[in-house]
N, C-alpha and C positions, 0 to 999 in steps of 0.2 A: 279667542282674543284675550289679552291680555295687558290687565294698567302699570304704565310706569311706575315702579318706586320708587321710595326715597332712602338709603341706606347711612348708619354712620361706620366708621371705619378706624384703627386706628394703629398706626403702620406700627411693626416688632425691632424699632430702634433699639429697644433695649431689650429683648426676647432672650432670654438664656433661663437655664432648668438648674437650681441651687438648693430646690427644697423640694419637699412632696407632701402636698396635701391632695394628693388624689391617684388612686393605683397607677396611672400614666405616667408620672414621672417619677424619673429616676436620673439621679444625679449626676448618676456614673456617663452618663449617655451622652458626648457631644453633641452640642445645637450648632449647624452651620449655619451661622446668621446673615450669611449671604443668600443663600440659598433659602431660607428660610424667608425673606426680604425679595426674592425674586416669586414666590412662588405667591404670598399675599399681592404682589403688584399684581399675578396674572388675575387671580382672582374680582380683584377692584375694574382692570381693565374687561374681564366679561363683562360683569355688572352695568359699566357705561354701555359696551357696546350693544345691551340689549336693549338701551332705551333707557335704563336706570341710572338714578344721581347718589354718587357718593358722597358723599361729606367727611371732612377729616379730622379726627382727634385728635390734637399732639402729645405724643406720647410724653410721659416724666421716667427721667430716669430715678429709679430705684423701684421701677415700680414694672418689675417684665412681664408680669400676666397681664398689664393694658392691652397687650392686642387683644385679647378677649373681649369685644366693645360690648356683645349681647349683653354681659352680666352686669354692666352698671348703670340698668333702669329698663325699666318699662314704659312704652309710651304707649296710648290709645286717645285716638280723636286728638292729639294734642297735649292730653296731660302726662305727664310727666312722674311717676312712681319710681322716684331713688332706689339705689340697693343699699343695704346695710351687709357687708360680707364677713362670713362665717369666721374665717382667719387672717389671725392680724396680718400678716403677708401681705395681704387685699388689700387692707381699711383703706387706705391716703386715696386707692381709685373712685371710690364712690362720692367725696368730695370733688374729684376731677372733672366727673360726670357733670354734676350739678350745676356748678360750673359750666362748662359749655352748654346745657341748654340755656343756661338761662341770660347764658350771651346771644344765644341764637335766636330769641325771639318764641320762647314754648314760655306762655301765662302762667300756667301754674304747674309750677316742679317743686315737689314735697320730700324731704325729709323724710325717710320711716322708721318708725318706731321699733319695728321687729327684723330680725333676718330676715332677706329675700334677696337672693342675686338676681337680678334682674330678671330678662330671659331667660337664663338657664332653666329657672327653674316656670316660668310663668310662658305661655301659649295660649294665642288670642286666633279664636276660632269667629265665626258670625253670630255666635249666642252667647258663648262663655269664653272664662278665664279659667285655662285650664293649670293646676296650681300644684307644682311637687312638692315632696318632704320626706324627712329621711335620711339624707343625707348634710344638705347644706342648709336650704331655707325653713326657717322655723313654722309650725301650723298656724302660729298664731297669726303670722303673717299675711295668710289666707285670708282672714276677717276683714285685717286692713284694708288688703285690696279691694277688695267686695265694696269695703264703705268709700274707698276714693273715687274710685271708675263705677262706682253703679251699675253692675252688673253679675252673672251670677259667676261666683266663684266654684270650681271644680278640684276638688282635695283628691290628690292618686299618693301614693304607698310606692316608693322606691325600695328596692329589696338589694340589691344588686350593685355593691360598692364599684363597681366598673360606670357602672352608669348613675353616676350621682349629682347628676341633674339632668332635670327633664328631659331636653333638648340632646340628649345625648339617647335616649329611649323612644322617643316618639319628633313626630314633623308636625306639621299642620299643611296640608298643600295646597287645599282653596279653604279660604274660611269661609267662603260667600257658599258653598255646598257643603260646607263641613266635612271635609274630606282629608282625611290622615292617614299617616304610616305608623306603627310603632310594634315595640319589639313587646311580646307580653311577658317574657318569664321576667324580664324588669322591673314590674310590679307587683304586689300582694296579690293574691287569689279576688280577693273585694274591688280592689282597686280594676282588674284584668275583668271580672264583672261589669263593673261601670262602664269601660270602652267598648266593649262588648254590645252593652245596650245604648250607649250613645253612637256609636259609630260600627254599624253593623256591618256596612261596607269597605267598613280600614282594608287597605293591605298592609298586611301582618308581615313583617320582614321575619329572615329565618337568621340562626347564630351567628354563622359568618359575616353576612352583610354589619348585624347588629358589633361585632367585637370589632369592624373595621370602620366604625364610627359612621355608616352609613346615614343613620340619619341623624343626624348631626347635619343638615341638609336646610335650603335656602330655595324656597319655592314660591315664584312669584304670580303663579294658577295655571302656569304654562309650562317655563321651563325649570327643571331643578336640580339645582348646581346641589353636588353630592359628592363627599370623598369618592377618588377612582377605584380604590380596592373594593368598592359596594359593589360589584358586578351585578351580581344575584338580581339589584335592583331593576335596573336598567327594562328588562323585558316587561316584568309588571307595570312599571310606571306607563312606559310606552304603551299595553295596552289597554291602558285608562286615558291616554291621549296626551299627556304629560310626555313633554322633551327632556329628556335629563340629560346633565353636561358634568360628564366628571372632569374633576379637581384634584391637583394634588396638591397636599398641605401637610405631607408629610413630617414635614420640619415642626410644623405649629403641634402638630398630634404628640409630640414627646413633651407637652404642656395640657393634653389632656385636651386639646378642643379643635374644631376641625369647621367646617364652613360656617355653620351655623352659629359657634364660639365667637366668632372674628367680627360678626357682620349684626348690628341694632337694628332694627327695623323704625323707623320714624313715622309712627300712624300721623300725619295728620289729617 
């Protein structure tokens, strides 16, 4: 069994690829925004139809990495931990963010002091805040977190400019058994230690799944929506009792994010 979520969303009105700030894109590469726009509806419409609530961001234009909803906050239990993002490209979203929550009724949504994109780089298990760096979110940021949501924070070592945030190297698929995916040469030798001895049960994705944004994945303790080029995945998940549901989001991927990019989780 498995509990309804609550999802925020935030449709690719204005999604096209102009810059690169992360190995994925490239300029040169048409975005069919049609297509691109069909393929996040499918996405929003599983979602409902598993039982889950989406909720909508409205996009601003000049601002095309918004469908990216993960990277602009972290919630837990309700509160609300802003992102502050790496490149100025970003910045105007993380005001966006703050903004709707705190139209929507979340008490305390905070400002942070430090880099952190939201999500990307931050994964909430049933003990910890699992917390990247390396590439975008700053360590200091780490602390922060620790002191807002009172709980323990987890520092991992991204190695691997492909995968420059978290969520692009590792899942979380039940945080209530602490039970994850992640790709290890993603991480430092120390870092690949620590998951090692937290989570000794991971299923360890192999190259191909990992460079096809595989988990970049959206697991709700049952089923788990995952780009469809993660093939690889699909048998293991399965025989852990997880349904997995590929996705194509091929169009969002030449923006460097793929389900788990698009889609906030709203702990309340």
């Amino acid at each position: 069994m498995y509990a309804a979520r609550r999802y925020l969303m935030c449709p690719p009105a204005h999604f096209r690829v102009t810059y690169s700030i992360n190995p994925w894109m490239d300029p040169g590469k048409p975005v069919d925004l049609r297509l691109a726009h069909a393929q996040w509806e499918d996405l929003r419409d599983r979602y409902r139809a598993l039982g889950h609530t989406v909720e909508i961001l409205d996009p601003v234009q000049g601002l095309p990495d918004m469908v990216y909803a993960a990277n602009g906050a972290t919630v837990v239990q309700g509160q609300v931990l802003g992102a502050r993002f790496a490149h100025p490209e970003r910045a105007d979203e993380a005001a966006a963010h703050r903004a709707w929550y705190r139209a929507h009724g979340f008490g305390e949504v905070t400002e942070p002091v430090h880099i952190n994109e939201g999500e990307g780089d931050f994964a909430v298990t049933g003990q910890w805040l699992l917390a990247g760096r390396g590439f975008r979110s700053s360590p200091l940021s780490h602390g922060e977190a620790q002191e807002f949501f009172g709980r323990p924070v987890i520092g991992l070592d991204l190695i691997d400019p492909r995968y420059y945030h978290l969520d692009t190297a590792l899942c979380v698929l039940d945080p209530e058994r602490e039970d994850v995916m992640y790709y290890p040469p993603a991480f430092s030798p120390g870092s690949r230690a620590v998951l090692a001895r937290l989570f000794p049960q991971a299923l360890l994705a192999e190259e191909q799944d990992a460079a096809a944004l595989g988990l970049n994945a959206v697991s709700d303790g049952h089923h788990v929506l995952l780009p469809q080029a993660a093939t690889g995945l699909l048998v293991p998940l399965r025989s852990r009792g997880y349904d997995p549901v590929p996705i194509d989001l091929t169009e969002l991927l030449k923006g460097g994010g793929s389900v788990k990019c698009v889609t906030a989780e709203l702990r309340t």
